[in-house]
PyMOL Python script that loads the backbone (N, CA, C, O; Angstrom):
from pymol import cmd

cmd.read_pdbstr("""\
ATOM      1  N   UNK A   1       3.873 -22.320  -1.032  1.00  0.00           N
ATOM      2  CA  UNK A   1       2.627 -21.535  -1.050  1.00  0.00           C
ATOM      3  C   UNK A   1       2.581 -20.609   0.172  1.00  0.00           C
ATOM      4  O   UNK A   1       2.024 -19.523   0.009  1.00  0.00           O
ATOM      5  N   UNK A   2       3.147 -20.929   1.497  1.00  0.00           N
ATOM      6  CA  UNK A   2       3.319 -20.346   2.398  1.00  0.00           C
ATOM      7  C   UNK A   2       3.877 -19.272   2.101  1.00  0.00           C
ATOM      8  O   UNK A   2       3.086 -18.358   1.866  1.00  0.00           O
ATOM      9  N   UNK A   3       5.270 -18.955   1.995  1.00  0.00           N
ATOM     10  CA  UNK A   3       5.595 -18.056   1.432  1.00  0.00           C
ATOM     11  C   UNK A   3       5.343 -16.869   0.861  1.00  0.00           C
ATOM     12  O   UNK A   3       5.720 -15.786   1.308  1.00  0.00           O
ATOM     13  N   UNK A   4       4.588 -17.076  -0.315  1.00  0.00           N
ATOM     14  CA  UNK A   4       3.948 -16.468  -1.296  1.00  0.00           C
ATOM     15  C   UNK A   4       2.869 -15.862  -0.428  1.00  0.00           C
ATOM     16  O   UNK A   4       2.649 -14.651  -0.417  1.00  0.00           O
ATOM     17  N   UNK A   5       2.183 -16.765   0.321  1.00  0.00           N
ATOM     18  CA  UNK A   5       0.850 -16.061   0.785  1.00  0.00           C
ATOM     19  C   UNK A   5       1.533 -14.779   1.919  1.00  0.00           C
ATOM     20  O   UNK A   5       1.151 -13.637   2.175  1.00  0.00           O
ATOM     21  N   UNK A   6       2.731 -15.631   2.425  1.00  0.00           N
ATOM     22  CA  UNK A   6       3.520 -14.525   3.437  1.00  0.00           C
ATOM     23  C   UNK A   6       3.464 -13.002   2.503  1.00  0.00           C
ATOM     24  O   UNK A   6       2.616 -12.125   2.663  1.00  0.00           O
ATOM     25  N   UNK A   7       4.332 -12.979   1.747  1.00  0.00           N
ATOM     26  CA  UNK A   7       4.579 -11.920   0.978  1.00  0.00           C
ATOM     27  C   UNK A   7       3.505 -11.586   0.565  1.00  0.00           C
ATOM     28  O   UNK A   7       3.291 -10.482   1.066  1.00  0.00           O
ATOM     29  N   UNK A   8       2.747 -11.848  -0.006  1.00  0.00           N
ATOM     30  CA  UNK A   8       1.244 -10.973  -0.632  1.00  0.00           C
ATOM     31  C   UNK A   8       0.587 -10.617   0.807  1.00  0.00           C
ATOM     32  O   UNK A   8       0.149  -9.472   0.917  1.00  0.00           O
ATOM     33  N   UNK A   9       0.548 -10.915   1.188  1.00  0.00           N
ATOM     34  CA  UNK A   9      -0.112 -10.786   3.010  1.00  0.00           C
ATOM     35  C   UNK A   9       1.152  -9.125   3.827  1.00  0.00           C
ATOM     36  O   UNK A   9       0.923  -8.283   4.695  1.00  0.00           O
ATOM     37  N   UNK A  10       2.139  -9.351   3.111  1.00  0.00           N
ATOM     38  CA  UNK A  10       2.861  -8.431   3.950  1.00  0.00           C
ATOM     39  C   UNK A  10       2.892  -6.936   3.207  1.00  0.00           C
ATOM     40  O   UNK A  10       3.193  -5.857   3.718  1.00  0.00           O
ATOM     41  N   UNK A  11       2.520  -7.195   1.964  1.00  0.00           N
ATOM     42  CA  UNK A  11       2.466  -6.003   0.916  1.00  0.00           C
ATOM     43  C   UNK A  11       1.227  -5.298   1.301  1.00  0.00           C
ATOM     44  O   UNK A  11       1.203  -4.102   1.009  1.00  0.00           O
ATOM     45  N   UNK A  12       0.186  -5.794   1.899  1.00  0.00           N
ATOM     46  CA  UNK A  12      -0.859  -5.489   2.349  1.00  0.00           C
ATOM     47  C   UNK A  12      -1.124  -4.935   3.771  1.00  0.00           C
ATOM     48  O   UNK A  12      -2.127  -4.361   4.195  1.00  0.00           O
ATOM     49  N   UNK A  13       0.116  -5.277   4.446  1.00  0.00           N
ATOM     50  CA  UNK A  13      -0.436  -4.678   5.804  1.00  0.00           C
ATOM     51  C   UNK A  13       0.984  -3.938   6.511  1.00  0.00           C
ATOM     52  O   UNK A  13       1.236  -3.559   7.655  1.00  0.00           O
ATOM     53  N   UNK A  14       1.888  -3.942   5.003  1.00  0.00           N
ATOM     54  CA  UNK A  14       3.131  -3.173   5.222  1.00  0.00           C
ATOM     55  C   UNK A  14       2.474  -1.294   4.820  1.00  0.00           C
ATOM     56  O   UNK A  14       3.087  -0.453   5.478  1.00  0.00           O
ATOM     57  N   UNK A  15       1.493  -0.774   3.971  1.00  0.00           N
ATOM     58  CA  UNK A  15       1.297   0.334   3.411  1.00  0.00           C
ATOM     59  C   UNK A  15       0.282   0.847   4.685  1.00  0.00           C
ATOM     60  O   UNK A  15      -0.026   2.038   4.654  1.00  0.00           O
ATOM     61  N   UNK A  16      -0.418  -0.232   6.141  1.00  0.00           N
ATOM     62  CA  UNK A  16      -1.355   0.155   6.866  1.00  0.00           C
ATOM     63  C   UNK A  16      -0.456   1.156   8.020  1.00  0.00           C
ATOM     64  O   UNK A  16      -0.690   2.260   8.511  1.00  0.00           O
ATOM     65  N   UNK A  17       0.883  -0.014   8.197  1.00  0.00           N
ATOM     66  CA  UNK A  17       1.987   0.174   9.477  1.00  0.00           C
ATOM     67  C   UNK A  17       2.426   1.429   8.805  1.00  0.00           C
ATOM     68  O   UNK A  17       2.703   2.300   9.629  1.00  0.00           O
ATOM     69  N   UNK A  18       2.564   1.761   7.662  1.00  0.00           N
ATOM     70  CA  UNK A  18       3.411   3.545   7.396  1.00  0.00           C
ATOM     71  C   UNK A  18       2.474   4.511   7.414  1.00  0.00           C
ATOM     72  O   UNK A  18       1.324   4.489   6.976  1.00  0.00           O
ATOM     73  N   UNK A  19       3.170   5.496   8.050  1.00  0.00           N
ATOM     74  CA  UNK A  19       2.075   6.518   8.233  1.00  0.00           C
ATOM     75  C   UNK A  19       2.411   7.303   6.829  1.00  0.00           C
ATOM     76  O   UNK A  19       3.417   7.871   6.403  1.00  0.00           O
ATOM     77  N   UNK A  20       1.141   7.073   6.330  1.00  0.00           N
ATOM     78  CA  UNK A  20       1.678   8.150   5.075  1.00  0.00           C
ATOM     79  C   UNK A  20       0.494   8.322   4.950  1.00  0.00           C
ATOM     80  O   UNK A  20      -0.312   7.451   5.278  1.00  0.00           O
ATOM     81  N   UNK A  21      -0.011   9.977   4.236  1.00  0.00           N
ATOM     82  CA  UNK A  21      -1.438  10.822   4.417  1.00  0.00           C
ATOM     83  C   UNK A  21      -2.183  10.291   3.159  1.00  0.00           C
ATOM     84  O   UNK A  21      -2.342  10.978   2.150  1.00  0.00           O
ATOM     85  N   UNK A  22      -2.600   9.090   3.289  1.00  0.00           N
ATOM     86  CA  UNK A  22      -3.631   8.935   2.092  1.00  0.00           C
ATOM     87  C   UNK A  22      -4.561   9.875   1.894  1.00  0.00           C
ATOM     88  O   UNK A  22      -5.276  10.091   2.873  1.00  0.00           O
ATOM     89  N   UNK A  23      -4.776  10.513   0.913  1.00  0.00           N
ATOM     90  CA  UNK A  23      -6.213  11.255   0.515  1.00  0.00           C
ATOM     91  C   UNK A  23      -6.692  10.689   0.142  1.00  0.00           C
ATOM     92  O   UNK A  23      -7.555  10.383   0.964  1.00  0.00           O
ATOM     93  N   UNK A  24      -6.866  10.001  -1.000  1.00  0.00           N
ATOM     94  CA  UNK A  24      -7.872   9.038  -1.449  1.00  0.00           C
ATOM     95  C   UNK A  24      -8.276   7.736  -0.808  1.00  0.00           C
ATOM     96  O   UNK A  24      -7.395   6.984  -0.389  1.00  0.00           O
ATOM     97  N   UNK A  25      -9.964   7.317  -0.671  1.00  0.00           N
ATOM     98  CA  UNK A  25     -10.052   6.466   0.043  1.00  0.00           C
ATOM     99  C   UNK A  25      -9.633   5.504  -0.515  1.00  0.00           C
ATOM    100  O   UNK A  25     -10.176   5.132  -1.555  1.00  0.00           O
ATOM    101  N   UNK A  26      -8.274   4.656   0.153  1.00  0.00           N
ATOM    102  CA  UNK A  26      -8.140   3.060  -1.088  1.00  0.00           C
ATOM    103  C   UNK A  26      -8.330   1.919  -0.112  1.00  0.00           C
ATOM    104  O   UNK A  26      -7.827   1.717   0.993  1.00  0.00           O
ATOM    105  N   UNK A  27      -9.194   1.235  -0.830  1.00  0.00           N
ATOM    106  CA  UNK A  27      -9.502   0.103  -0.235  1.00  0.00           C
ATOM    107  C   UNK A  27      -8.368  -0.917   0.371  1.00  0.00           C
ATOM    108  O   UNK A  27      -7.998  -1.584  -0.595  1.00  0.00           O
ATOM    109  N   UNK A  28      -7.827  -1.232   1.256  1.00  0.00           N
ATOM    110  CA  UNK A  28      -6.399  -1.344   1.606  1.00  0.00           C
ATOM    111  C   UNK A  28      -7.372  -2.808   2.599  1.00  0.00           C
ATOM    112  O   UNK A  28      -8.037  -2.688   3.628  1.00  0.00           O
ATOM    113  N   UNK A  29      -7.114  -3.955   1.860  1.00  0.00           N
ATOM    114  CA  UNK A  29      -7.682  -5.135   2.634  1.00  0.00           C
ATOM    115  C   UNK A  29      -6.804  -6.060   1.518  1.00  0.00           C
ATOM    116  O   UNK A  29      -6.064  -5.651   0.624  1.00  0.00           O
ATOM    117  N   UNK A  30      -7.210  -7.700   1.954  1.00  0.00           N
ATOM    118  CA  UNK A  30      -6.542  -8.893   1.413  1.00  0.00           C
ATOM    119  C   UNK A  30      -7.489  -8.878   0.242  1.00  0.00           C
ATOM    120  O   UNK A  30      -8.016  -9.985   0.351  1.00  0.00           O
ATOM    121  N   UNK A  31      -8.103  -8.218  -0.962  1.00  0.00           N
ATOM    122  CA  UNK A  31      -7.996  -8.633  -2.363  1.00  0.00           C
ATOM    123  C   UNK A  31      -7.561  -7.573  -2.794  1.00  0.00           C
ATOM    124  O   UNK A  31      -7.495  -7.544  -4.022  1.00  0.00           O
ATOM    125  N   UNK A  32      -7.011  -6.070  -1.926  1.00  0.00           N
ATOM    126  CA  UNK A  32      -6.332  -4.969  -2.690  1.00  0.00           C
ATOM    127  C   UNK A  32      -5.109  -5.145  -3.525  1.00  0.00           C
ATOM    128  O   UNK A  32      -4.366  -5.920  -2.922  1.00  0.00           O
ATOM    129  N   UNK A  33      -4.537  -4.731  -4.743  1.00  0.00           N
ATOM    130  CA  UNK A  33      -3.919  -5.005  -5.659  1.00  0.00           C
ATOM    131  C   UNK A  33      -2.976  -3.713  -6.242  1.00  0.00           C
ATOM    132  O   UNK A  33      -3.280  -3.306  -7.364  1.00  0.00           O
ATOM    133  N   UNK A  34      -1.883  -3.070  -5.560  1.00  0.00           N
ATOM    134  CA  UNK A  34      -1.500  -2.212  -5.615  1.00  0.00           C
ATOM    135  C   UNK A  34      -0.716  -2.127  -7.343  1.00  0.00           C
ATOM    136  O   UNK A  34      -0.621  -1.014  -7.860  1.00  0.00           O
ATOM    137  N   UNK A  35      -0.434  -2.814  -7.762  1.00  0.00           N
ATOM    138  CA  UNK A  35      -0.955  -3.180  -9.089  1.00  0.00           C
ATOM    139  C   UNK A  35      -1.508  -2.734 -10.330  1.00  0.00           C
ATOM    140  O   UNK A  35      -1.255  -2.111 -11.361  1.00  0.00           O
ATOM    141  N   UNK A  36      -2.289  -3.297  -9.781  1.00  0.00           N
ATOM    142  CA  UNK A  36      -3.707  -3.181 -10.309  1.00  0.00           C
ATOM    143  C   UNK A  36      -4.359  -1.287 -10.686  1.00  0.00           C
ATOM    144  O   UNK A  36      -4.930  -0.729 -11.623  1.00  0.00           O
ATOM    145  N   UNK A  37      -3.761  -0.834  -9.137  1.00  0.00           N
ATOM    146  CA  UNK A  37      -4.261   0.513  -9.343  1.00  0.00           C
ATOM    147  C   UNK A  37      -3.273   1.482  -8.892  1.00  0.00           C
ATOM    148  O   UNK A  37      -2.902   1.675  -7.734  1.00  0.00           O
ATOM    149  N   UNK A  38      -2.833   2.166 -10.134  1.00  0.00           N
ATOM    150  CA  UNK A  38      -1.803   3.408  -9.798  1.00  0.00           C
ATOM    151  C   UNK A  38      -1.479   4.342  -9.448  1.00  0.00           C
ATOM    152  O   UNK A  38      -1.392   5.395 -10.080  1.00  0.00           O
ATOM    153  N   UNK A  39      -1.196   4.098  -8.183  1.00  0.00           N
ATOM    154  CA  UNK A  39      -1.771   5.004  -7.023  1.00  0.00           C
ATOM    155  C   UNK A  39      -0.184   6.567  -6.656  1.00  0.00           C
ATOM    156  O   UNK A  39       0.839   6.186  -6.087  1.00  0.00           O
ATOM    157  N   UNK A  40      -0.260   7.479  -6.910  1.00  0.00           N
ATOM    158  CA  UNK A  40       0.425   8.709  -6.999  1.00  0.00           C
ATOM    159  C   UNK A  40       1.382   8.681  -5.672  1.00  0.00           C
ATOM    160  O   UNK A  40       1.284   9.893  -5.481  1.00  0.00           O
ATOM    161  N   UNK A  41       1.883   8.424  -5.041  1.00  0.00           N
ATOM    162  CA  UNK A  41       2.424   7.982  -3.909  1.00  0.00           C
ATOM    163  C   UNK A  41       3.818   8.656  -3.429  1.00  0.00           C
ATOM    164  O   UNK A  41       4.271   8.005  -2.488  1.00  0.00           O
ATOM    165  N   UNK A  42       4.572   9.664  -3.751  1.00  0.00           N
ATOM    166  CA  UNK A  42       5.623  10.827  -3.862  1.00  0.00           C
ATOM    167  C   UNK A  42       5.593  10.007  -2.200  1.00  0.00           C
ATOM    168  O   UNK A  42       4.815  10.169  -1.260  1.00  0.00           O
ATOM    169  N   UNK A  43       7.184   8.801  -2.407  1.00  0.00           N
ATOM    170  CA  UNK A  43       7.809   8.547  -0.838  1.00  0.00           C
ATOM    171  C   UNK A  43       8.861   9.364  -0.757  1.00  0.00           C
ATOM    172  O   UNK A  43       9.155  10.062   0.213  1.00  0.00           O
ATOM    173  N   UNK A  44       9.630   9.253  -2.132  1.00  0.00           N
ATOM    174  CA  UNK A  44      11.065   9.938  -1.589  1.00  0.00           C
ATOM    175  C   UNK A  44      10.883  11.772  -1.509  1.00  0.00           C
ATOM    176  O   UNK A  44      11.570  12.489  -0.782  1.00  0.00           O
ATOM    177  N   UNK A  45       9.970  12.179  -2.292  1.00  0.00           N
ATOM    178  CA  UNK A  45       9.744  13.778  -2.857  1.00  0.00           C
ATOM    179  C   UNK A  45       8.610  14.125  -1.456  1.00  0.00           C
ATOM    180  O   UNK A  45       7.395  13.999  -1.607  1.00  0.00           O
ATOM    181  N   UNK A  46       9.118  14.491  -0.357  1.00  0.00           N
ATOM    182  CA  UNK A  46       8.854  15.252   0.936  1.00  0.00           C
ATOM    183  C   UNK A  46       7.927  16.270   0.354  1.00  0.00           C
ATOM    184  O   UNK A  46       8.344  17.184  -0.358  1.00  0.00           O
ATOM    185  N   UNK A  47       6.590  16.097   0.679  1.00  0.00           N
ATOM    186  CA  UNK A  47       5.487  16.873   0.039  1.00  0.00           C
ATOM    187  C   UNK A  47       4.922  17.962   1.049  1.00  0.00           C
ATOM    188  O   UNK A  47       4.186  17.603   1.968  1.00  0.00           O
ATOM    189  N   UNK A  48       5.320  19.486   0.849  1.00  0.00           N
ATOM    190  CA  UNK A  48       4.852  20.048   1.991  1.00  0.00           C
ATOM    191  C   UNK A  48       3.784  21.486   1.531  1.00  0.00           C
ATOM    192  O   UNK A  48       4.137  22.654   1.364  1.00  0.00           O
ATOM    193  N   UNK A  49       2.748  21.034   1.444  1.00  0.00           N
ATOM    194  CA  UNK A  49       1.604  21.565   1.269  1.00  0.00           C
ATOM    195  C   UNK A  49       0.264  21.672   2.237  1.00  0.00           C
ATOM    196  O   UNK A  49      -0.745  22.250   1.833  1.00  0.00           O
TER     197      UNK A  49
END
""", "prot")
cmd.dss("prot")
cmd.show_as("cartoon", "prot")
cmd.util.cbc("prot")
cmd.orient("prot")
């Protein structure tokens, strides 16, 4: 269970540590569910606008 909680715990505060320009406000806490909501996210496609 440790584990598990490790990893769900790290998916969550691995997207806080990258700097990447969220526009939309997403609720980014321990019941967020990346999942859940499909979020537009261009990592590899260098977005320069």
């Amino acid at each position: 269970m440790s584990q598990i909680d490790k990893e769900i715990r790290r998916f969550t505060v691995e997207p806080l540590e990258l700097p990447v320009p969220l526009k939309m406000p997403v609720p980014l806490g321990p019941d967020y569910i990346p999942n859940d909501n499909p979020v537009e996210i261009p990592e590899e496609e260098p977005v320069n606008a």
